[in-house]
SELUMVEX-232280 format. One line per 2 residues: number of its first residue (from 1); their letters; for each residue x, y, z of C-alpha. Coordinates in steps of 0.02 Angstrom, whole numbers, plus 50000, padded with zeros to 5 digits. Each point is the difference from the previous one (the first is absolute). Layout:
BEGIN
NUM = a = X/Y/Z | ...
This chain:
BEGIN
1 = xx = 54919/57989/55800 | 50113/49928/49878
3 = xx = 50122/49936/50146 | 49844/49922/50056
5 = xx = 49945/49903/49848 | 50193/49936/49962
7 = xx = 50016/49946/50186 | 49821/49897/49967
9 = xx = 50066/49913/49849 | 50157/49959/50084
11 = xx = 49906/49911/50139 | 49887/49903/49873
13 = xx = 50133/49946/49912 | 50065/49916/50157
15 = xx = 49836/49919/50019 | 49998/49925/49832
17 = xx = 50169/49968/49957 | 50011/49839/50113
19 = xx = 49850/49921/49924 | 50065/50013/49835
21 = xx = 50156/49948/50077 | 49943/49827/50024
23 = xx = 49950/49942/49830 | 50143/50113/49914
25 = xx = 50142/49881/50055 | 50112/50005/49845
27 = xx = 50144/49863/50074 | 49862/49873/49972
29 = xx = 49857/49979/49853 | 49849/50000/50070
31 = xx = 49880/49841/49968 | 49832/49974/50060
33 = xx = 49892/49818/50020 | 49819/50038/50017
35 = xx = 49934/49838/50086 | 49839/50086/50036
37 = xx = 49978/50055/49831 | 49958/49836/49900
39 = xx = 49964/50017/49791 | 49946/49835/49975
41 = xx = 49996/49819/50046 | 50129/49885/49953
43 = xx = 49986/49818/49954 | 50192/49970/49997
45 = xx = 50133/49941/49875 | 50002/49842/49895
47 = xx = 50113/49878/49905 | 49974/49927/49812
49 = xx = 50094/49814/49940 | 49994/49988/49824
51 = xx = 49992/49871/49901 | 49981/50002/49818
53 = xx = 50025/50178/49924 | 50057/49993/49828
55 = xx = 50038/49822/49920 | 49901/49958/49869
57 = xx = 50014/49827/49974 | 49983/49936/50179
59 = xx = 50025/49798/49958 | 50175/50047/49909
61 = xx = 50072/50109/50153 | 49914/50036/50165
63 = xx = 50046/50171/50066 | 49968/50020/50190
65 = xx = 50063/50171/50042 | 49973/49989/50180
67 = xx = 50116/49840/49989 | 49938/49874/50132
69 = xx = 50017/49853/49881 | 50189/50016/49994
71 = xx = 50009/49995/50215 | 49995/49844/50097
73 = xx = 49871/49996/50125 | 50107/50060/50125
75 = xx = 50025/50169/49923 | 49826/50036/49949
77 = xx = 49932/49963/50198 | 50144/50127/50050
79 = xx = 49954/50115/49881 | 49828/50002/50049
81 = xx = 50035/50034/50174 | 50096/50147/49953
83 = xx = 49839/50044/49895 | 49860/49933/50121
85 = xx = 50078/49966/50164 | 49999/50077/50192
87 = xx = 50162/50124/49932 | 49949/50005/49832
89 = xx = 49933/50119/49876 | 49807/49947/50036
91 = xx = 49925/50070/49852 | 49810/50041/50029
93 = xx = 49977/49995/49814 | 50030/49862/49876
95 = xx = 50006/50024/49804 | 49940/49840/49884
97 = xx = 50035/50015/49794 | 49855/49890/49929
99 = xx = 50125/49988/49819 | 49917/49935/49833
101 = xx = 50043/49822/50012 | 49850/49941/50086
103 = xx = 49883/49965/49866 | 50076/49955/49817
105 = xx = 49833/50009/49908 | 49826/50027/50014
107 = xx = 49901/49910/50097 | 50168/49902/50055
109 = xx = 50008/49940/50154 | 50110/50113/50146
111 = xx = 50167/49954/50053 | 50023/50118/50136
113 = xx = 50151/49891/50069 | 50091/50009/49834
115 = xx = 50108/50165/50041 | 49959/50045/50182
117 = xx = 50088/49866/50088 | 50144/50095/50090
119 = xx = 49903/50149/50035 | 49862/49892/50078
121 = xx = 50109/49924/50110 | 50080/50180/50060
123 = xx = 49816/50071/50014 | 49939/49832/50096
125 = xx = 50145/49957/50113 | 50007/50216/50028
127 = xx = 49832/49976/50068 | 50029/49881/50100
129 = xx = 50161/50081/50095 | 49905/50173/50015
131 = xx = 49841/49877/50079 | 50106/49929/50133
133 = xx = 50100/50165/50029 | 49830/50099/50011
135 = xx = 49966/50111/49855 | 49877/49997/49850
137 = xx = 50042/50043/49820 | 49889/50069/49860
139 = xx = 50025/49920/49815 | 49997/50105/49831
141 = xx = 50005/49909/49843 | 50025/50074/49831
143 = xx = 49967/49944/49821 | 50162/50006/49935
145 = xx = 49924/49968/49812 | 49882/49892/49926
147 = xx = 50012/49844/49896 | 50048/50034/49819
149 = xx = 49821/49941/49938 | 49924/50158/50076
151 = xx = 50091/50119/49926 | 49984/50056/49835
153 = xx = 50141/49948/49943 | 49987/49851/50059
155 = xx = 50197/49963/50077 | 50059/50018/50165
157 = xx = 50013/50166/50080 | 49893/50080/49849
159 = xx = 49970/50192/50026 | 49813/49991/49952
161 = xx = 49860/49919/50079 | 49871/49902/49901
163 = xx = 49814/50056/50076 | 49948/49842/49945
165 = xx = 50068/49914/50141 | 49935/50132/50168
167 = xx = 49910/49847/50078 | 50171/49890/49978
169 = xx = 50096/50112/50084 | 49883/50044/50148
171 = xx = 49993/49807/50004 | 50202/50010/49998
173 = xx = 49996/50106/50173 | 49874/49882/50079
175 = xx = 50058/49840/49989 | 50191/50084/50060
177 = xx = 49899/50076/50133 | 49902/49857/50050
179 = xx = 50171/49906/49983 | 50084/50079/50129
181 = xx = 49864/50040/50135 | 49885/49817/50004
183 = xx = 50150/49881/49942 | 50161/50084/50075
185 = xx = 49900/50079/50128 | 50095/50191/49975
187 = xx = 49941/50144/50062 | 49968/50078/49829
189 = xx = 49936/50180/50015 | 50012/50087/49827
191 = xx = 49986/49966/49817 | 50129/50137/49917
193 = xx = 49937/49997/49817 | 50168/50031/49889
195 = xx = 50194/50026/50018 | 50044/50169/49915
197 = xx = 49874/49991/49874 | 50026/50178/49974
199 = xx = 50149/49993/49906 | 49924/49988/49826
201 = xx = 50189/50011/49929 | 50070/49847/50052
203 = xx = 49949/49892/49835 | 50074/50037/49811
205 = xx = 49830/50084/49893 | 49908/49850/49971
207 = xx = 49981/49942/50195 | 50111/49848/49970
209 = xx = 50131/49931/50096 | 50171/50014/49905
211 = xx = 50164/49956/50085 | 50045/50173/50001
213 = xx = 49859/50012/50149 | 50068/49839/50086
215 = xx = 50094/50112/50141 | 49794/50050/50060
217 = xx = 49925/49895/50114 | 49809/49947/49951
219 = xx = 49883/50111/50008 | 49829/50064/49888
221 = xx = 49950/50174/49953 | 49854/50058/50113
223 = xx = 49934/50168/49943 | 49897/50097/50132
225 = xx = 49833/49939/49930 | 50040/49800/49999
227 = xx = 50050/50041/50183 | 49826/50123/50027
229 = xx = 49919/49816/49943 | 50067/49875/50103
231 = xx = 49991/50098/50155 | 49786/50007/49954
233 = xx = 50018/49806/49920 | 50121/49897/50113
235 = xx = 49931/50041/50196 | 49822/49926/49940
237 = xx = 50098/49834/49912 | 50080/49989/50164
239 = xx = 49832/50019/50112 | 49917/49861/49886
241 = xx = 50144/49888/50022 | 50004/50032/50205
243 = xx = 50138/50090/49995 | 49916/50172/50017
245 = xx = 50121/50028/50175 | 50159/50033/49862
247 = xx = 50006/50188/49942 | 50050/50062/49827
249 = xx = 50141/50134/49976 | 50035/50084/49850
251 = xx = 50153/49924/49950 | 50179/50056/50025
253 = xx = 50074/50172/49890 | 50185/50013/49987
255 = xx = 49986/50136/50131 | 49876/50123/50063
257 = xx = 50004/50151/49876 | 49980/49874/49864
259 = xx = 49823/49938/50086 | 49927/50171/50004
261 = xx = 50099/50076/49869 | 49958/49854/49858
263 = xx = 49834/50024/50036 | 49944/49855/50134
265 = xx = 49958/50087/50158 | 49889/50114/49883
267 = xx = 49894/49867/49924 | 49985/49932/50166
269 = xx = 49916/50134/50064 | 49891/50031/49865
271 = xx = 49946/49834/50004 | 49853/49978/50167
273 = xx = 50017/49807/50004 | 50175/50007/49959
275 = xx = 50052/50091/50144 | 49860/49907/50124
277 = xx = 50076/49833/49940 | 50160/50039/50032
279 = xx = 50096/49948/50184 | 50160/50050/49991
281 = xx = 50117/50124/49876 | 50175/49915/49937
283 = xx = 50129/50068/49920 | 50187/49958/49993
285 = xx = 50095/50143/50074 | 50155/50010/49916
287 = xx = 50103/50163/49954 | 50130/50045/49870
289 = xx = 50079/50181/50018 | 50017/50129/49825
291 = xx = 49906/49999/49853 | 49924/49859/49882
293 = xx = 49922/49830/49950 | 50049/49945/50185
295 = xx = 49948/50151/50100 | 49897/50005/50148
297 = xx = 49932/50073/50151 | 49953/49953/50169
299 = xx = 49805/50085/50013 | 49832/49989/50084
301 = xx = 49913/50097/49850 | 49913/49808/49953
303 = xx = 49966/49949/50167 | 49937/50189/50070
305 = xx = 49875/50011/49850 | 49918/49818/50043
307 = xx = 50000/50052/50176 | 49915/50160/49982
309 = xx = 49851/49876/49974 | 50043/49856/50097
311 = xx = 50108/50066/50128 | 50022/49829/50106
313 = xx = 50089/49922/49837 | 50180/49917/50043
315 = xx = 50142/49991/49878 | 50167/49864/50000
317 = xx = 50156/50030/49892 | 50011/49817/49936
319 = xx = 50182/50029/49932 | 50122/50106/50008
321 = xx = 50188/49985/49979 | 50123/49954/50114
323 = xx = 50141/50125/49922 | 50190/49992/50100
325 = xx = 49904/49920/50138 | 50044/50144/50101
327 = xx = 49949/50150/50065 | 49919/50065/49825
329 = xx = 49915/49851/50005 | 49918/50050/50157
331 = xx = 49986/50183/49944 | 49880/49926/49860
333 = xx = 49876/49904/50128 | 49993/50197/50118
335 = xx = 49951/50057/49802 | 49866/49868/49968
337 = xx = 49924/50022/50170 | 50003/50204/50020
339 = xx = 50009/50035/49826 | 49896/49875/49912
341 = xx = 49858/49972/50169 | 50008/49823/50006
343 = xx = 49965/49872/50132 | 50100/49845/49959
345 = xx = 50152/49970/49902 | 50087/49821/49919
347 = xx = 50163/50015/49907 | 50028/49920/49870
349 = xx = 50074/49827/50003 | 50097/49968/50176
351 = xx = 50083/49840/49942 | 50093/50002/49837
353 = xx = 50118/49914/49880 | 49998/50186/49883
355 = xx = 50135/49883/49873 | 49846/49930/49945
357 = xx = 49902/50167/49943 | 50026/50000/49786
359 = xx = 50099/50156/49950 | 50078/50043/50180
361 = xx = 49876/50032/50154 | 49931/50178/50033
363 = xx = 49966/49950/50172 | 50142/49892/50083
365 = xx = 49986/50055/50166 | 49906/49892/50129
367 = xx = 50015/49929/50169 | 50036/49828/49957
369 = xx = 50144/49947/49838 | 49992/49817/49976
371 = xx = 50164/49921/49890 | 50008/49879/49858
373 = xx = 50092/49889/50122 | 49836/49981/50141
375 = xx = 50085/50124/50112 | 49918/50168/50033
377 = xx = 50056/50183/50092 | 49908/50109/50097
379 = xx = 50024/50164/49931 | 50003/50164/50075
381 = xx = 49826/50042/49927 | 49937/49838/50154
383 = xx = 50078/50148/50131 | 49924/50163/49901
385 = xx = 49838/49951/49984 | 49995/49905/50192
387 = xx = 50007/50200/50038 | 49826/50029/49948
389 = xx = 49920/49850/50009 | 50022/49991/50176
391 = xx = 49954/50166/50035 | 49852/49988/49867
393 = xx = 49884/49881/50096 | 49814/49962/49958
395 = xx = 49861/50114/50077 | 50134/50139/50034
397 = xx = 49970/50163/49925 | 50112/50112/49877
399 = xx = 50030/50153/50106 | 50053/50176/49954
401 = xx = 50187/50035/50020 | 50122/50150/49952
403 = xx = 50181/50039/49958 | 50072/50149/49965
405 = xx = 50138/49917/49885 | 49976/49924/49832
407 = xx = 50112/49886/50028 | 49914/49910/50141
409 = xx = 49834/49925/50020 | 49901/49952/50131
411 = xx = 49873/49810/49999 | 49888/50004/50112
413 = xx = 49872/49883/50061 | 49859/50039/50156
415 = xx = 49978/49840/50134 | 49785/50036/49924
417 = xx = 49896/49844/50055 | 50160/49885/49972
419 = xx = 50079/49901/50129 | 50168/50078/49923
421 = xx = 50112/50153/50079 | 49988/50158/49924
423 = xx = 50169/49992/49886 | 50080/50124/49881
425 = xx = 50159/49971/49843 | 50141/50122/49988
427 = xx = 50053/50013/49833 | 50174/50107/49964
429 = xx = 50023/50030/49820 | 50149/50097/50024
431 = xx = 50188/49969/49983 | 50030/50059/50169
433 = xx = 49927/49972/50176 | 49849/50111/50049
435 = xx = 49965/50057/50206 | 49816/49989/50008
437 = xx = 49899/50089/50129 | 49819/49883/49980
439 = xx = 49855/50045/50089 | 49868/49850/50072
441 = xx = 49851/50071/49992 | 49831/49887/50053
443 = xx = 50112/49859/50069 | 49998/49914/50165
445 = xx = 50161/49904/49966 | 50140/50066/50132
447 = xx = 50117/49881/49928 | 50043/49932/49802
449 = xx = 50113/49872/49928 | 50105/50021/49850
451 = xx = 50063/49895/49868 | 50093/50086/49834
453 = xx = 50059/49926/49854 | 50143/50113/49873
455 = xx = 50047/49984/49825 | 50184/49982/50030
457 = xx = 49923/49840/50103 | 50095/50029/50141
459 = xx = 49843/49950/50100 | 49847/49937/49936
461 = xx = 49866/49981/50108 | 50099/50045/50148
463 = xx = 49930/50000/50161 | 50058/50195/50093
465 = xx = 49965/50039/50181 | 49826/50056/50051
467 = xx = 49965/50179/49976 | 49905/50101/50146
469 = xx = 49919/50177/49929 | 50014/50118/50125
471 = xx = 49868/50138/50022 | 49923/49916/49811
473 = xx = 50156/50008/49929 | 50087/49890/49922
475 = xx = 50196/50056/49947 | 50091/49881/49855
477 = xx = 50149/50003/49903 | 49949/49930/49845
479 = xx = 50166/49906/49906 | 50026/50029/49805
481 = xx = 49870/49897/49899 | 49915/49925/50135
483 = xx = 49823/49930/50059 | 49956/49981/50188
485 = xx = 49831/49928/50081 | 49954/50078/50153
487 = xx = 49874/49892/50076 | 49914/50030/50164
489 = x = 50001/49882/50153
């Protein structure tokens, strides 16, 4: 009997030991792309020209981070097809500062020209290209702070605002708002209602604005229930000025544990109208490894608990940094879309002259560096971020997707309703090249081009021979520190 039972187990374990044979393949890491198993929709990746950021005293020196005023025609139309055009970036999402500079007093008159000249023209002439190539954009715009009479203290970039002057400020969004979609005739979408008014510690005790606090850019202090109130006050200002098609977001957080964990999600959702009023969540996504002031997390914990009630609600990244421009850089966008649950994401500013940031720039990377001379480079950030945003289309869908290696990480976006290919990013963290065994699951693709781009920039945005997946698999060597777009066609 014994005999019996050991000769039984010997023949089951023939029986079994090939199926487990075929996933257990330990030359290769195994990688799956779930086509058929979307998370959520995706309304693609954006772009951001700034303008004025931090000067005070705009009629002694104009700032103009994004730097078009120091190119010659020439350069800015090249720069916009390299933005805009057939083989360009072709952002889906557009993000407009509205700074404090518009209004000097109350009751003054607007001067919405006064310090939006350059990015104007990028946003106008942008949406012109991406007309006559055949794509639409959505437009964000952001208070980046107030004029100094509505703060308490009453100076530019005060921390404090004055309640005094609610109605001016709603009245501040408007005529922007009104502005841009009946005079430039932009396809404005959202009104995002602060820059980082969570961080309550950027201003000295008495809310001033000391040249110690120069190096910060302007912004207010927004505490959760001034935010609670103009998501119930500004959507009805809007309706009665015919405007009621623009949705409100909640402003923009440092980063996503700071919207939940400083206490805005919360109030939010405590808050009925709040939450009704309220068409899109915001939040910049940016991360800082360790422990301290500057620590954060990519996390859904905001977003989940407003949509446990409304579970349709979208949420954008509306800036996040640009880092090496490499693949970390892309490591942070898999983050803020897996991680954080979002549905959107804008860097931070993707043309730059960072000399001009007081105190040294955070942020220097970008797509675009424009010189002191009128010339300008295309930086490897252009390549990095051409990795996503051409896989990233509008009306695709974030799709499930596994590795079973830390140091690589899988993109992945679902064909959906789109008229785009189901695509998917390779992202190698590592320091040496990784064989990849990824499965194509829900996919009817039999062929998919690649492009990759490397951090020793060897190639950026390099075309590679098509790839055919053989019984739904698809085998890569991934190079050191690399990104590659597989794209179906």
């Amino acid at each position: 009997m014994k005999s019996q039972i050991v000769f039984f187990l010997f023949a089951l374990s023939l029986l079994i030991k090939p199926a487990l044979g075929q996933t257990d393949n330990f030359t290769t890491i195994r990688c799956e792309v779930h086509f058929d198993r979307t998370l959520r929709p995706w309304e693609g990746f954006g772009f951001n020209y700034v303008e004025e950021a931090q000067y005070r005293d705009i009629d002694a020196q104009r700032q103009d981070y994004g730097g078009f005023s120091y190119l010659n025609e020439k350069s800015r139309q090249e720069i916009l097809q390299l933005i805009f055009g057939e083989d360009g970036l072709q952002p889906a999402l557009i993000k407009m500062f509205l700074d404090p500079f518009h209004q000097e007093e109350e009751g003054g008159n607007y001067h919405h020209l006064r310090t939006t000249e350059n990015m104007l023209y990028f946003v106008k002439n942008g949406f012109q290209i991406s007309q006559s190539v055949g794509y639409d954009f959505q437009i964000i715009t952001t208070l980046y702070g107030p004029p100094a009479y509505m703060t308490n203290q009453k100076v530019l970039r005060g921390r404090d605002f004055d309640p005094r002057h609610k109605e001016d400020l709603a009245n501040y969004f408007i005529d922007w708002a009104d502005f841009l979609v009946n005079e430039q005739q932009l396809p404005l979408k959202y009104i995002s209602l602060h820059n980082e008014g969570d961080d309550w510690q950027r201003w000295p005790d008495d809310g001033g604005d000391s040249k110690d606090h120069y190096n910060h850019d302007y912004n207010m202090y927004w505490p959760p229930e001034m935010v609670v109130d103009f998501l119930k006050y500004l959507p009805k200002k809007l309706e009665e000025a015919e405007l009621g098609h623009i949705g409100v977001t909640p402003g923009e957080c440092y980063s996503w544990d700071r919207f939940i964990d400083y206490g805005y999600a919360p109030a939010i959702v405590q808050d009925f109208n709040a939450l009704q009023n309220m068409s899109l969540v915001t939040s910049h996504g940016f991360m800082n490894w360790g422990w301290g002031r500057w620590n954060t997390r990519h996390t859904s914990r905001g977003i989940d608990m407003i949509r446990d009630l409304r579970p349709e609600m979208k949420s954008w990244v509306t800036s996040t940094s640009w880092g090496g421009m490499d693949t970390e850089f892309i490591r942070q966008i898999y983050s803020n879309i897996y991680n954080s649950k979002i549905n959107a994401l804008i860097p931070w500013a993707g043309i730059q002259r960072p000399e001009l940031w007081v105190g040294g720039d955070p942020n220097a990377g970008s797509a675009i560096h424009v010189f002191d001379d009128g010339t300008y480079k295309v930086r490897k950030g252009y390549h990095f971020y051409k990795q996503v945003t051409m896989a990233g289309r509008p009306e695709t869908a974030v799709c499930e997707t596994i590795t079973m290696d830390a140091e690589i990480s899988i993109i992945a976006f679902a064909k959906n309703k789109s008229t785009h290919p189901d695509a998917f990013v390779v992202i190698n963290m590592a320091d040496k090249p990784k064989n990849l065994n990824i499965g194509l699951h829900g996919t009817t693709y039999k062929t998919f081009g690649a492009v990759r781009s490397k951090d020793d920039e060897t190639e950026l945005y390099q075309g590679l021979d098509d790839y055919h997946p053989k019984q739904g698999k698809l085998i890569y060597l991934a190079p050191p520190k690399s990104v590659t777009t597989f794209r179906g066609m």
